[in-house]
C-alpha positions in Angstrom: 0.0 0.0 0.0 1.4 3.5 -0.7 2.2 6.3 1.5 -0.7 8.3 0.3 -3.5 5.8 0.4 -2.2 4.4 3.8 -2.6 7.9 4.9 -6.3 8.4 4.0 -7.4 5.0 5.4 -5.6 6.4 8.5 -7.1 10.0 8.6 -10.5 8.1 8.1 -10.2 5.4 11.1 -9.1 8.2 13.9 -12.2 10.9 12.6 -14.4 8.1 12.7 -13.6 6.9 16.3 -13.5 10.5 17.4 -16.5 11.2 15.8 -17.6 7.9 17.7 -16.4 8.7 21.5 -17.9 12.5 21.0 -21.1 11.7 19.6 -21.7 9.5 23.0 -21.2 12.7 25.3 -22.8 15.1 22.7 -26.4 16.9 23.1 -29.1 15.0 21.7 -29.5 17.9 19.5 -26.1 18.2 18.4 -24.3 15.8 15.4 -21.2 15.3 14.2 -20.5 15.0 10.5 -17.5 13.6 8.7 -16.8 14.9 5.0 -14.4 12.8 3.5 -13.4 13.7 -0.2 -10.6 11.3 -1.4 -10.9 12.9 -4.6 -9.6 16.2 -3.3 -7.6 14.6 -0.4 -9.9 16.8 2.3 -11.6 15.8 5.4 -13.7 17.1 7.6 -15.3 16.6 10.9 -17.7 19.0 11.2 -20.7 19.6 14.0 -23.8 20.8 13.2 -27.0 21.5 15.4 -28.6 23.5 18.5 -27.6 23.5 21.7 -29.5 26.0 24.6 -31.0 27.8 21.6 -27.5 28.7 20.1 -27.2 27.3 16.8 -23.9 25.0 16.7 -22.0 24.9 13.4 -18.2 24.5 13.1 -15.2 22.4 11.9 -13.8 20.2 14.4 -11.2 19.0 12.5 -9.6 20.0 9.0 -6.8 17.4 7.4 -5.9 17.3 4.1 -2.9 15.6 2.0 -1.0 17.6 0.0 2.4 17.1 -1.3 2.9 13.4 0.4 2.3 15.4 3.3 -0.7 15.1 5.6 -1.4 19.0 6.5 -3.6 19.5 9.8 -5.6 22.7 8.7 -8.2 23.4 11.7 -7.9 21.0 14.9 -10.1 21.4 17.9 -9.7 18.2 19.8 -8.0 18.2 23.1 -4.8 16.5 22.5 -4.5 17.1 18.9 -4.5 14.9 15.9 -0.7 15.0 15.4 -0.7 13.0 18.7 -2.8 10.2 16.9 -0.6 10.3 13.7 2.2 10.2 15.4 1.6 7.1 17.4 -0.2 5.5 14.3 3.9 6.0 12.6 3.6 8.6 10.8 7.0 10.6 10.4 6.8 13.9 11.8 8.4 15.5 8.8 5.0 14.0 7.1 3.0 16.2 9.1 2.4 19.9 8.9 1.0 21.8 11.4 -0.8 24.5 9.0 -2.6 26.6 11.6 0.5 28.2 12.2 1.7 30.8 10.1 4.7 29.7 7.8 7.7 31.4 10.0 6.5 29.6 13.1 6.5 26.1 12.2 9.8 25.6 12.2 9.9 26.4 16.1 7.6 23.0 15.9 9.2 19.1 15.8 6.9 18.8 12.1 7.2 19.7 8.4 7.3 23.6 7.7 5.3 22.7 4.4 
């Protein structure tokens, strides 16, 4: 299996089991969605819903692959994706932490791009 496919299959198990453990402890009212578009190499875990008659709309978590590389885009979970990945095998130097800017990610132990 290649790098890249071996990467998606990955990206896909972890949102689905965090999807799966959050969804247990969600409001009733609340869901989680994953988006995943191997096409473009993007996926999404995205909540939609109401909660206390606020309207609850937002990405959880933004990963796409890009260059070999798998590039974290948005991540709201409590320990972090990379954590995941990184116990899962992947390299660091496969993984970009693109919420920082550019000039800061090379004060991190991952890929600058």
């Amino acid at each position: 299996m290649d790098k890249t496919t071996q990467y998606r299959q990955l990206i896909k198990d972890i949102l689905t089991q965090y999807a799966s453990l959050v969804s247990k402890h969600l409001e009733l009212e609340v869901e989680p969605h994953l988006i995943f578009d191997e096409e473009r190499d993007e996926y999404l875990w995205v909540q939609t819903g109401w909660s206390s008659q606020h309207r609850v709309h937002g990405v959880t978590l933004h990963i796409r692959l890009h260059n070999g590389k798998i590039w974290i885009e948005q991540d709201w979970t409590e320990d972090g994706i990379a954590t995941d990945l990184l116990k899962a095998g992947v390299p660091n130097q496969d993984i970009v932490l693109a919420f920082y800017e550019p000039e800061a990610r090379s004060m991190t132990e991952f890929a600058i791009a």
